[in-house]
C-alpha positions in Angstrom: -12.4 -15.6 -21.9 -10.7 -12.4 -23.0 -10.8 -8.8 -21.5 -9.9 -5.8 -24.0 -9.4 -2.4 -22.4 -10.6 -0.6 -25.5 -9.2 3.2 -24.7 -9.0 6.6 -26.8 -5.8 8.0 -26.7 -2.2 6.8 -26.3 -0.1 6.4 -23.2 3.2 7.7 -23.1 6.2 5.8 -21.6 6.8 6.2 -18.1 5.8 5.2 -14.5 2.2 5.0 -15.4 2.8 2.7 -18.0 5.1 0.5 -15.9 2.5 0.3 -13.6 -0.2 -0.5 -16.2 1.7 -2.8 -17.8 2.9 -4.5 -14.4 -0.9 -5.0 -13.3 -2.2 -6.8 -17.1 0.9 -9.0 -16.8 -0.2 -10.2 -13.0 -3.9 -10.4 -14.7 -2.8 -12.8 -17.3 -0.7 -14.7 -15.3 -3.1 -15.4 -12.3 -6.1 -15.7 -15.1 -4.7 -18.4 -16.8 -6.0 -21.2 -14.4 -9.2 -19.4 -14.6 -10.0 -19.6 -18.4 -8.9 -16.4 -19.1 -6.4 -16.6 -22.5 -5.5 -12.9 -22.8 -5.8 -9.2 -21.3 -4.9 -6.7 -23.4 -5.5 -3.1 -24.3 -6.1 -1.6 -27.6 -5.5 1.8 -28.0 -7.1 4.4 -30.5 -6.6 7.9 -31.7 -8.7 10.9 -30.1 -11.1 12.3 -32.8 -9.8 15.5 -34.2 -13.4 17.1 -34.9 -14.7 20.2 -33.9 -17.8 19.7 -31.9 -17.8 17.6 -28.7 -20.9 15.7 -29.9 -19.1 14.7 -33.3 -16.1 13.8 -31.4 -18.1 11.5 -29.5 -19.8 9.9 -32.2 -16.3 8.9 -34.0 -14.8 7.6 -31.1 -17.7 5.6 -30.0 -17.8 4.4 -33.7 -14.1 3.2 -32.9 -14.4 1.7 -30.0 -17.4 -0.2 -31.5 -14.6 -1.8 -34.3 -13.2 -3.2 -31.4 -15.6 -5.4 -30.1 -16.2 -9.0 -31.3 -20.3 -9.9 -32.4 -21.3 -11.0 -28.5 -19.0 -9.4 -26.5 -20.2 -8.1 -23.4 -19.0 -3.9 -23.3 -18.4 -2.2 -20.3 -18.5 1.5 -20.4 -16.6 3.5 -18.1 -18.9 6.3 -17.0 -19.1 9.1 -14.4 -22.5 8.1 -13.6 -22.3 4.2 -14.1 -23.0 1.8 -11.2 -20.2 1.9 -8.2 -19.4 -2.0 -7.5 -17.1 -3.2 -5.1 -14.4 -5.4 -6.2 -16.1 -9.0 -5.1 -19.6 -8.2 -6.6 -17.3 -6.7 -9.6 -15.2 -10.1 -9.8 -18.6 -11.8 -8.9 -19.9 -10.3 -12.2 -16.8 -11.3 -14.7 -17.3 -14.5 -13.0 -21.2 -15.1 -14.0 -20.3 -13.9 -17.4 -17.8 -16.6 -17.8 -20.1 -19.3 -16.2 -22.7 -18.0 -19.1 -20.1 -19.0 -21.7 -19.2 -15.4 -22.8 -15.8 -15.3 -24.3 -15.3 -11.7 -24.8 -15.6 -8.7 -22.4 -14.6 -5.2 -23.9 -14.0 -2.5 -21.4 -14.4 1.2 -23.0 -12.6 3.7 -22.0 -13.7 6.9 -24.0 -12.2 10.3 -24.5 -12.4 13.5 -22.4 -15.8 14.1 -23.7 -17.2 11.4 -22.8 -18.7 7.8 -24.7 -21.0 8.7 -27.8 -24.8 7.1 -27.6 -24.7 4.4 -29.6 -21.8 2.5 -27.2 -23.8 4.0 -24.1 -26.7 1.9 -25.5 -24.6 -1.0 -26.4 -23.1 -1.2 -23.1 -23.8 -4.4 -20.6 -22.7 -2.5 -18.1 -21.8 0.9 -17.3 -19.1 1.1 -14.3 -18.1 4.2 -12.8 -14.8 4.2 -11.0 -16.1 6.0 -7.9 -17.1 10.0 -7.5 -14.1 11.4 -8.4 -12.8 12.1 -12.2 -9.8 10.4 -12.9 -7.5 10.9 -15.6 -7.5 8.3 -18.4 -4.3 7.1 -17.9 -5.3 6.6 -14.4 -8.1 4.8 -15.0 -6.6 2.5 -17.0 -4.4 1.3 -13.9 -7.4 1.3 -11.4 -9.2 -0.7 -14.2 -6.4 -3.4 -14.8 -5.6 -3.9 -11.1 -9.4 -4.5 -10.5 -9.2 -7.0 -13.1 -6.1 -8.2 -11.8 -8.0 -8.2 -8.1 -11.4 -9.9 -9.7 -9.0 -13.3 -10.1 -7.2 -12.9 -7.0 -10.6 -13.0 -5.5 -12.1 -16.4 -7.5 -8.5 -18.2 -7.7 -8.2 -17.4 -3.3 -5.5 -15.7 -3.8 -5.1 -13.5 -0.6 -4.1 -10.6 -2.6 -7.6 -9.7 -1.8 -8.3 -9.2 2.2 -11.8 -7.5 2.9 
């Protein structure tokens, strides 16, 4: 199994990326004697059109290029389902158990995720009430990942 963090927009060097980069290392590491061969993150430009819709249209359209035919897409969204970390590693897990070798994690621009991933999506996760940057998110995405195996490998990283 693979997870992509498929994000719009570039992060810059610095503490944040450290941090990122320091959380999809431990994920591959610990994921390894679960199945999982890779976590990575694909980054894409922000669309430079005018209207909020069309710039939501052409980055959903680019995120789309970046899943493979039955990849299971998570959308991050203000208003998608709040799950806690075990029913959240519970639900990587099931995937995995069904055979899926692909999971795509979107994470769209400030406007939002354009319809047709919205209608794609497997899922759509929201990463509590609060708006977070998408830097930010990107860290609280990749440590929950990073958690999800803690939790199926034992690994006390994870104390409830």
């Amino acid at each position: 199994m693979r997870f992509t963090l498929s994000c719009v927009g570039k992060m810059k060097a610095g503490a944040e990326k450290d941090l990122l980069e320091r959380y999809l290392d431990r994920a591959r590491k610990t994921g390894r004697s679960l199945g999982v061969t890779d976590v990575r993150v694909v980054e894409l430009a922000e669309s430079r059109a005018q209207r909020p819709e069309d710039r939501k249209t052409e980055e959903a359209t680019a995120l789309m290029a970046t899943v493979a035919g039955a990849a299971r897409i998570v959308v991050l969204d203000e208003n998608g389902k709040n799950l806690t970390s075990p029913d959240f590693s519970q639900k990587l897990e099931n995937w995995k158990d069904q055979g899926v070798s692909d999971v795509v994690f979107a994470i769209g621009g400030a406007d939002g995720h354009g319809a047709e991933l919205i209608a794609r999506a497997d899922l759509k996760l929201a990463l509590g009430a609060m708006t977070w940057p998408h830097q930010i998110a990107r860290i609280l995405l990749a440590e929950q990942i990073y958690r999800a195996m803690t939790i199926q490998s034992g690994h006390p990283y994870h104390r409830a």
